[in-house]
C-alpha positions as CSV (number, residue, x, y, z in Angstrom):
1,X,-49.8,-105.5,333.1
2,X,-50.7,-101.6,332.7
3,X,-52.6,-99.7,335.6
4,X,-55.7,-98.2,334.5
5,X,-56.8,-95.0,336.1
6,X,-59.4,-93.4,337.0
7,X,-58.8,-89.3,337.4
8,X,-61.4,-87.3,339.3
9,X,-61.4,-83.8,339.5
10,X,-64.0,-81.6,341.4
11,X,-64.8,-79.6,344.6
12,X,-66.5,-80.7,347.4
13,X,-67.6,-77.5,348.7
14,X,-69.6,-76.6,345.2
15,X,-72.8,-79.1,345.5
16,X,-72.9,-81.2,343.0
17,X,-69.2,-80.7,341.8
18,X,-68.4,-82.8,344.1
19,X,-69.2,-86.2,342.0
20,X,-65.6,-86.4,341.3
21,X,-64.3,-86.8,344.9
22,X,-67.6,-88.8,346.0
23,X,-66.2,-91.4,343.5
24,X,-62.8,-91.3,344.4
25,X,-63.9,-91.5,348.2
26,X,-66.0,-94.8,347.2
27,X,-62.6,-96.0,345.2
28,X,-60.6,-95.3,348.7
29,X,-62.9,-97.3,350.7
30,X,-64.0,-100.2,348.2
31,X,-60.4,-100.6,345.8
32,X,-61.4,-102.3,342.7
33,X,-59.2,-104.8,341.0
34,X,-56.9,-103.7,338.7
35,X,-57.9,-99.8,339.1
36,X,-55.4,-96.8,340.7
37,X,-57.8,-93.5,341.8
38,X,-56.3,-90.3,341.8
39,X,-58.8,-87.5,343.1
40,X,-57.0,-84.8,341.1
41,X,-59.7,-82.0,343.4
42,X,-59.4,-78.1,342.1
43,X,-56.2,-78.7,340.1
44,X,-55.6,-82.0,338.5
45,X,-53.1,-81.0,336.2
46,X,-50.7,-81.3,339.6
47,X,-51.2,-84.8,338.9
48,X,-50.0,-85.5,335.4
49,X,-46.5,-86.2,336.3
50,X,-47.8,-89.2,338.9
51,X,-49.7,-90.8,336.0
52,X,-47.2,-90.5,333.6
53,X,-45.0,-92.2,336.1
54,X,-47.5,-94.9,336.2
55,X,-47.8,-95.5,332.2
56,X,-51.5,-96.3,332.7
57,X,-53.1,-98.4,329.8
58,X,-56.5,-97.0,330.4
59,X,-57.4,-93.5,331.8
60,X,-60.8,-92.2,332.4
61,X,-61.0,-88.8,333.6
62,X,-64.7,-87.7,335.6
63,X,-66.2,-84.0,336.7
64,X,-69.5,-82.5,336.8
65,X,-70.2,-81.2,333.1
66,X,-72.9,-79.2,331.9
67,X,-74.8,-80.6,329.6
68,X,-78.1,-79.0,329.6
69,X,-79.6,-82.6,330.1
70,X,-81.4,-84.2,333.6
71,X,-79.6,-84.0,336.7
72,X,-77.4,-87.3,337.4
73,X,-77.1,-87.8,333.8
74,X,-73.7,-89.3,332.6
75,X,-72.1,-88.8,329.2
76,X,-69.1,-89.2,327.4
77,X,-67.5,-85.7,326.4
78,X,-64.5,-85.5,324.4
79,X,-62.2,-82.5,324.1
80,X,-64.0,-81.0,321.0
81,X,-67.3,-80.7,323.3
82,X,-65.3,-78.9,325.7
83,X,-63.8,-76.8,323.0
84,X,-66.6,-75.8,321.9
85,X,-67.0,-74.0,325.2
86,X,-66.2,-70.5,325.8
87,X,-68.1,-70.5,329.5
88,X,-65.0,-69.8,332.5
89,X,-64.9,-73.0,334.5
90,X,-63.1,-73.6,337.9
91,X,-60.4,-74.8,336.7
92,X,-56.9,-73.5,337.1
93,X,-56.1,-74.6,333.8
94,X,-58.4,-75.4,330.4
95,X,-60.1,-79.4,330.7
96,X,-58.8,-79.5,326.8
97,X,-55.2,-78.6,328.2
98,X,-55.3,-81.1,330.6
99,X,-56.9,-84.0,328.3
100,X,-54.7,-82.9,325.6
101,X,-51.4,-84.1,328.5
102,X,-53.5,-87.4,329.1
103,X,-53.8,-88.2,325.9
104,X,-50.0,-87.8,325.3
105,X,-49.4,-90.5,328.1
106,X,-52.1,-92.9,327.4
107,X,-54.0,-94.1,324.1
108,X,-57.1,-94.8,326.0
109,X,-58.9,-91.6,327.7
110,X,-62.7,-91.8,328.4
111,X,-64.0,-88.6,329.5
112,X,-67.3,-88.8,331.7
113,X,-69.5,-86.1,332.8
114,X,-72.0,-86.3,335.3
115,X,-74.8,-83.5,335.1
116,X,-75.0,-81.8,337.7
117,X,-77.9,-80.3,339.7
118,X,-76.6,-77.6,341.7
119,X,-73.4,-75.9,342.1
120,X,-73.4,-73.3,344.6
121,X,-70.7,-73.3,347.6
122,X,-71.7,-75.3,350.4
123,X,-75.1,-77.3,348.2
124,X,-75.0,-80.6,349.2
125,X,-74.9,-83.3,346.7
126,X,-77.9,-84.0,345.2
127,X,-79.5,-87.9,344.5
128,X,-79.6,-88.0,341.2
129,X,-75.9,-87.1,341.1
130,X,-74.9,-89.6,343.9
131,X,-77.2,-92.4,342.0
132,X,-74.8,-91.1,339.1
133,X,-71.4,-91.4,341.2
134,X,-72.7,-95.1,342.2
135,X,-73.4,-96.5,339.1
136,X,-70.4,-95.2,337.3
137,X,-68.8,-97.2,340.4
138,X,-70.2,-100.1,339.6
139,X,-69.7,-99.7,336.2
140,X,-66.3,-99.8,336.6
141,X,-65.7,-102.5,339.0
142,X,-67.8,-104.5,336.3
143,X,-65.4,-104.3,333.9
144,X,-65.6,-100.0,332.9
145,X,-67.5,-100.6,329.5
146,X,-68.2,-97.2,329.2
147,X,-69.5,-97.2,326.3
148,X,-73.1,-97.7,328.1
149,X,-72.5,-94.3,328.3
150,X,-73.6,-92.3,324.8
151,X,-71.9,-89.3,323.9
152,X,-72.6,-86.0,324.7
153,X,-74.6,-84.7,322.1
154,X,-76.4,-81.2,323.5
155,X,-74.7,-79.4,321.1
156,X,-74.4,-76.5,323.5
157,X,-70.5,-76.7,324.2
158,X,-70.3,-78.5,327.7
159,X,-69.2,-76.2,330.3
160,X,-67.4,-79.0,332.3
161,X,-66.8,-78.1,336.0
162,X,-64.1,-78.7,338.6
């Protein structure tokens, strides 16, 4: 049976950036059944090669994204939102570059953005995003249909964080 995955990426020390590793913390302490968590922090493309290793059958990758919508809000964003983009992110490397790798490696990617709030160095993280960060937990030790989720549709470009 394939691993599925579930990729986080984010900063803790940015506010509300820190959604990402608040869900992979949760994943740490409370392991769900059939998932692997791999808080890819600042630079997740250092983890491709460990998920390519792993051959997962289901990835879904989650960071704070922009989305001009209410605090806590969570979407599903897929790499022509982000393309649409032309905002500098805290990324090392482009999100579109780094789905683009998953994708190679795995048929199944779900993106997820979680507005954020506030992202200034050293903001804590705010409720709405940590209500976010705990249903998309339980979400996914439900059985991940994601799909609960609509798509991104600001039409802005998301200017996904991380």
């Amino acid at each position: 049976m394939a691993v599925n995955v579930v990729l986080t990426v984010g900063s803790v020390l940015r506010g509300d950036d820190a959604a990402g590793p608040m869900l992979a913390k949760m994943m740490e302490d409370h392991p769900i059944e059939g998932w692997t968590i791999v808080d890819g922090g600042q630079t997740p493309e250092d983890d491709l090669a460990p998920i390519r290793r792993m051959a997962p059958g289901r990835i879904v990758l989650v960071d704070a994204a922009a989305m001009g919508l209410e605090p806590g809000a969570i979407r599903q964003v897929t790499r022509d939102d982000v393309a649409q983009q032309f905002l500098i992110t805290t990324h090392s490397l482009p999100i579109t570059f780094l789905l683009s790798e998953l994708e190679r490696c795995c048929d199944d990617v779900t993106f997820i953005g979680i507005q954020p709030q506030s992202m200034g160095f050293y903001d804590p993280l705010n409720g709405p995003v940590l209500a976010a960060v705990e249903n998309l937990y339980r979400c996914i030790e439900e059985g991940a249909e994601l799909s609960q989720y609509g798509p991104c549709s600001c039409g802005l470009g998301c200017n996904v964080h991380g």
